[in-house]
C-alpha positions in Angstrom: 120.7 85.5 115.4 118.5 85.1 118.4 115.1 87.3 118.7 114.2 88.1 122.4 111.2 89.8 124.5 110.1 89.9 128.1 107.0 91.5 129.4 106.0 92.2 133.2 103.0 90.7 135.0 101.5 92.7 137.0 99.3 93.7 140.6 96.0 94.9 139.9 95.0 97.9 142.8 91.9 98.9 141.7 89.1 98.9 139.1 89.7 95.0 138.0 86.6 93.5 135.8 85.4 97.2 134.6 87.9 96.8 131.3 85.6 93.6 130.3 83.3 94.2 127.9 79.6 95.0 127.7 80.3 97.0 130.8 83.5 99.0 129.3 81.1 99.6 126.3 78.3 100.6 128.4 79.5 102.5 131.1 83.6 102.8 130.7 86.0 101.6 132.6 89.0 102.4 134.6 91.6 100.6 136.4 94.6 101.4 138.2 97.7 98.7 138.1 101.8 98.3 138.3 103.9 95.8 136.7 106.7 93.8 139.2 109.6 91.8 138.4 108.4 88.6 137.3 108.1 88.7 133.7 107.1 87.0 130.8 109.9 85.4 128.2 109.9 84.3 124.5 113.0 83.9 122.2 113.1 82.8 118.4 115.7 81.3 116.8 115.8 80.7 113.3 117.1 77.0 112.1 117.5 75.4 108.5 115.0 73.5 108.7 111.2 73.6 106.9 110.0 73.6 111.2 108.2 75.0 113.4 109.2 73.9 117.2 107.1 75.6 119.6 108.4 74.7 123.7 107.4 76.4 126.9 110.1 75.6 129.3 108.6 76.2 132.3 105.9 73.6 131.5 108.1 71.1 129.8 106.3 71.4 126.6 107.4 70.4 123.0 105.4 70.7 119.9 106.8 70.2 116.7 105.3 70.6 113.3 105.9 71.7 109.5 106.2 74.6 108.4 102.7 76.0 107.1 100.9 78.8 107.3 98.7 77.3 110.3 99.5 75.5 112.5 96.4 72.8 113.9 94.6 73.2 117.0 94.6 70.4 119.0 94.9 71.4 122.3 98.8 72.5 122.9 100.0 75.4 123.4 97.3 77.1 121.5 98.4 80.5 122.4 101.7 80.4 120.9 100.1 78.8 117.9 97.4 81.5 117.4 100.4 84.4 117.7 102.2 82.7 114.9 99.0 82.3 113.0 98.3 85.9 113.1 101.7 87.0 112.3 102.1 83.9 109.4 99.0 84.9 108.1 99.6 88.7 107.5 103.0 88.9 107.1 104.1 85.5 105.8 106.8 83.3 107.4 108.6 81.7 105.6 111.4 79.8 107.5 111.5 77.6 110.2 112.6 78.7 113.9 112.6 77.3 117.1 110.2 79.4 119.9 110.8 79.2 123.4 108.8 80.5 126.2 108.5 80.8 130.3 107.0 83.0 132.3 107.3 83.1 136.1 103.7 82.6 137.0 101.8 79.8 137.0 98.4 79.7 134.3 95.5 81.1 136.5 98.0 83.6 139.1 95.5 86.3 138.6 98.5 88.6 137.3 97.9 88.4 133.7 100.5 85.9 132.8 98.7 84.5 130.1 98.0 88.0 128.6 101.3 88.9 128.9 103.0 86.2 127.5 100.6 87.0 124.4 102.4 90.5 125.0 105.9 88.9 124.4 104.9 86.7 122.2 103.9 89.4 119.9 106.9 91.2 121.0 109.3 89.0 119.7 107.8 88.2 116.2 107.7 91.7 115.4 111.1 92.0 116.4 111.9 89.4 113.9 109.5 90.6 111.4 111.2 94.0 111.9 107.9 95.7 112.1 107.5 99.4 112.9 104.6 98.7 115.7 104.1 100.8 118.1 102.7 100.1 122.1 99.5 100.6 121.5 99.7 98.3 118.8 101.0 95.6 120.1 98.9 96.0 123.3 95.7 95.8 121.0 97.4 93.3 118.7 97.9 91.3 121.4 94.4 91.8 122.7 93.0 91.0 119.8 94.9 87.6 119.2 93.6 86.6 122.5 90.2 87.5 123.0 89.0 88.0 119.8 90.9 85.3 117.6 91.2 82.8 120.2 87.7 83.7 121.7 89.2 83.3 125.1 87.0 85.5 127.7 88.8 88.3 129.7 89.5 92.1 129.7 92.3 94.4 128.4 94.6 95.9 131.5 96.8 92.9 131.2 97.9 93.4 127.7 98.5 97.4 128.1 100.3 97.0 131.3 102.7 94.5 129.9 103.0 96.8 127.3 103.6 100.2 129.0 104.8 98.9 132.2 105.3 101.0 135.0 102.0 102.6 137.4 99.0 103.4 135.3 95.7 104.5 135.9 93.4 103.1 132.2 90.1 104.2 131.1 88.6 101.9 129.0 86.0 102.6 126.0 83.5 101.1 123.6 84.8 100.3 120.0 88.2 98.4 122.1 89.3 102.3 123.0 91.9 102.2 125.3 93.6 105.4 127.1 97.0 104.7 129.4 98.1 107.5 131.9 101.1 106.9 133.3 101.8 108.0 137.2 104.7 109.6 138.5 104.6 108.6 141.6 107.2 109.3 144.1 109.4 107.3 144.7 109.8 106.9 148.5 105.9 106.3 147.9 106.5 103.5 145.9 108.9 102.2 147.9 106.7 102.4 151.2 103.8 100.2 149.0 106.7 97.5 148.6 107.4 97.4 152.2 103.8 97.5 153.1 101.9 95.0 150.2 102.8 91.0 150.8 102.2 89.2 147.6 100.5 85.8 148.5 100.0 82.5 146.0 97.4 80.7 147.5 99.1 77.2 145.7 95.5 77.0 143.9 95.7 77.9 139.8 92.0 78.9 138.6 90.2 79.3 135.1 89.3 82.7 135.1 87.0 82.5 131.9 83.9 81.1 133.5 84.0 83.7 136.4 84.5 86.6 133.6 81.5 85.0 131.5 79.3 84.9 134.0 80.3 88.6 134.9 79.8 89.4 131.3 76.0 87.1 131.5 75.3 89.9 134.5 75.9 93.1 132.9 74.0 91.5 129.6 70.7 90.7 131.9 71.1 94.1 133.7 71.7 92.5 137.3 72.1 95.8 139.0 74.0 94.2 142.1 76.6 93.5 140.0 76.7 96.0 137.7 76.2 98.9 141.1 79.3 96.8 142.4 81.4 97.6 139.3 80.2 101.6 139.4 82.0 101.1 142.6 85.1 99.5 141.3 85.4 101.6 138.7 85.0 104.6 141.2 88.1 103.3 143.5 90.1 103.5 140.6 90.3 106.9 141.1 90.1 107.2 144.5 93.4 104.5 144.5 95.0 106.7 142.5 94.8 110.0 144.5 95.5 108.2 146.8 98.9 107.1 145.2 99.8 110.2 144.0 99.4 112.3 146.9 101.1 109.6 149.5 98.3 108.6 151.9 99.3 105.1 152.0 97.5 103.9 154.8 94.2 104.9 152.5 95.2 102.1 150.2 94.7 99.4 153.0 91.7 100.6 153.7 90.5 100.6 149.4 91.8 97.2 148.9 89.3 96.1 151.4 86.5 98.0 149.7 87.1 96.6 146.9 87.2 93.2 147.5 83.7 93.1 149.2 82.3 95.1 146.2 84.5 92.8 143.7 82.9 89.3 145.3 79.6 90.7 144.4 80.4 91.3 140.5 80.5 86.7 139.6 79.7 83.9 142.4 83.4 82.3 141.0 85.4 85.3 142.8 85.9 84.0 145.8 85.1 80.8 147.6 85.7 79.4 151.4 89.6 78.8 150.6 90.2 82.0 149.7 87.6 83.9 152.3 90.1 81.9 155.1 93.0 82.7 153.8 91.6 86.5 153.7 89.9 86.3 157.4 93.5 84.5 158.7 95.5 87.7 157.3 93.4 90.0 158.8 93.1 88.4 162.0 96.8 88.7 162.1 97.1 92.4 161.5 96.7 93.0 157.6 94.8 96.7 157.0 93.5 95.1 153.6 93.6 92.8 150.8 92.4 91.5 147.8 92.5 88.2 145.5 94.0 89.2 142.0 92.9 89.1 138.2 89.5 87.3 138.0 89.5 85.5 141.2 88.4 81.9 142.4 92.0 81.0 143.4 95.6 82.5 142.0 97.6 85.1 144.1 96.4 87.7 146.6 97.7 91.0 148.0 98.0 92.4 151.3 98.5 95.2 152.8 100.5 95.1 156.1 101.7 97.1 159.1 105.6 96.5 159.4 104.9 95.6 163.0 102.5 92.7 161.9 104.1 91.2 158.9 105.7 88.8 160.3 102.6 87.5 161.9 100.6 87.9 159.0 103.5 85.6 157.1 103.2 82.8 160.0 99.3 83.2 160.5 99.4 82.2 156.2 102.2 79.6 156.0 99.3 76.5 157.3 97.6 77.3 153.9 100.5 75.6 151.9 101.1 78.5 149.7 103.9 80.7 149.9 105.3 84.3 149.9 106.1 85.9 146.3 109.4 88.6 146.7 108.9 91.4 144.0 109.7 94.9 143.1 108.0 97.6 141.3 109.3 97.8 137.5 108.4 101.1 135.2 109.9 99.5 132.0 107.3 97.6 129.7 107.6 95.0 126.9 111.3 95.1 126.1 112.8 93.2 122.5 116.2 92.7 121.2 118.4 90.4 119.4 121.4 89.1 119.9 
């Protein structure tokens, strides 16, 4: 028997950095964000042997070890060693498997791969466990593992939206509250945002914990630019999704911009001279808007594109040595089977 999950990454619109705590405990949060179809994957396979053999395929990675309820830290694949931690510690495991892993994202891509592979990660050993959790469980679960276990700084969209999946606008509360509400947005709207957004990887993977510490450091000290930037984040949230909802499409151009000025003003690390030429080069060519994604400093961007200049836009980007991303919007969420 084979145990499998996947989980969607996902494009963040609007609201990104106001789900990171102190400012979601302070002031609430909200952000507005919809999975694509580039996902994240993790199978288990149980073997004879007293073993656990962790690999992540897409990084040609293998780390093998006996069976125990933790497993060391020594610098490899730490976050599929701090899922089976969790689940060895509270539940007990008690035979050996192999776990395999990909996701189709680079580390850094600024759409929550590493958060969502903690998504399928958690996914699939509760699959195997055959425990009753539900989304919200696993999307705190998952959370927890990761920020609060592993002590790794970020916020909490990523793991509800590989969760949920779909479009959904999230409010964000002290005490790790979380409240997803799913959009039904029509679908020849949806469809018009894939013609018009061009996902962009700028070819440059970033850490995103330093810029999300020192975006934490300036909501502790009270810097009011950057918490007055974040009011007005958290504010285009909801003006992103009206906007959605009711179809004025070319508004979302137009908030994408917004909120990139307003975002580069929330950490120093958000952008840098790469990525402001990469922006001023779309833009120059015809994009209406844009944005980097996730935490910043490098990763993949978004833009937001006439038809008539897309093509232009693509050639104006291809000297930056990065490349186009195809996608689609995907409603389903965290999906687990066995076979």
């Amino acid at each position: 028997m084979i145990y499998r999950s996947k989980a969607p990454l996902r494009i963040g619109f609007a609201g990104g950095g106001t789900d990171v705590s102190p400012y979601s405990d302070l002031y609430g949060g909200a952000v507005l964000n919809a999975t694509v179809s580039l996902y994240a994957r993790a199978a288990i396979e149980p073997i004879a042997e007293p073993k656990v053999i962790l690999e992540a395929l897409d990084r040609h990675i293998v780390c093998e070890y006996d069976l125990a309820e933790e497993l060391p830290t020594d610098g490899r694949l730490e976050l599929l060693k701090a899922v089976y931690n969790h689940f060895s510690k509270n539940y007990g495991i008690k035979q050996g498997f192999r776990l395999y892993t990909s996701v189709d994202a680079p580390p850094g891509s600024g759409l929550g791969s590493s958060s969502t592979l903690a998504v399928a990660l958690t996914g699939v050993f509760a699959a195997w466990l055959d425990l009753p959790l539900g989304s919200y469980e696993i999307a705190h679960l998952a959370y927890r593992i990761e920020r609060q276990e592993m002590g790794m700084a970020g916020g909490k969209q990523d793991q509800y939206a590989a969760t949920f999946g779909g479009f959904n606008y999230m409010e964000f509360f002290r005490d790790d509250k979380v409240i997803v509400n799913p959009l039904r947005i029509n679908e020849a709207y949806v469809n018009e945002l894939e013609s018009r957004l061009l996902l962009f990887y700028t070819s440059q993977s970033r850490l995103s914990a330093s810029i999300i510490e020192e975006q934490q450091r300036n909501v502790k000290s009270n810097n009011q630019s950057s918490i007055e930037a974040m009011h007005v984040i958290k504010q285009q949230a909801a003006e992103m999704k009206e906007a959605m909802l009711t179809g004025r499409i070319d508004r979302i151009g137009q908030l994408l911009h917004e909120g990139f000025v307003y975002k580069k003003k929330m950490a120093k690390g958000i952008s840098n001279s790469w990525i402001d030429e990469i922006y001023d080069a779309a833009m120059e060519a015809g994009a209406e808007g844009g944005k980097v994604l996730g935490a910043g400093g490098g990763g993949f961007m978004v833009f937001f594109c006439p038809d008539a200049r897309r093509s232009q836009i693509v050639q104006a980007l291809s000297r930056f040595n990065g490349c186009v991303q195809n996608y689609q919007f995907v409603e389903d969420g965290l999906k687990q089977w066995k076979i």
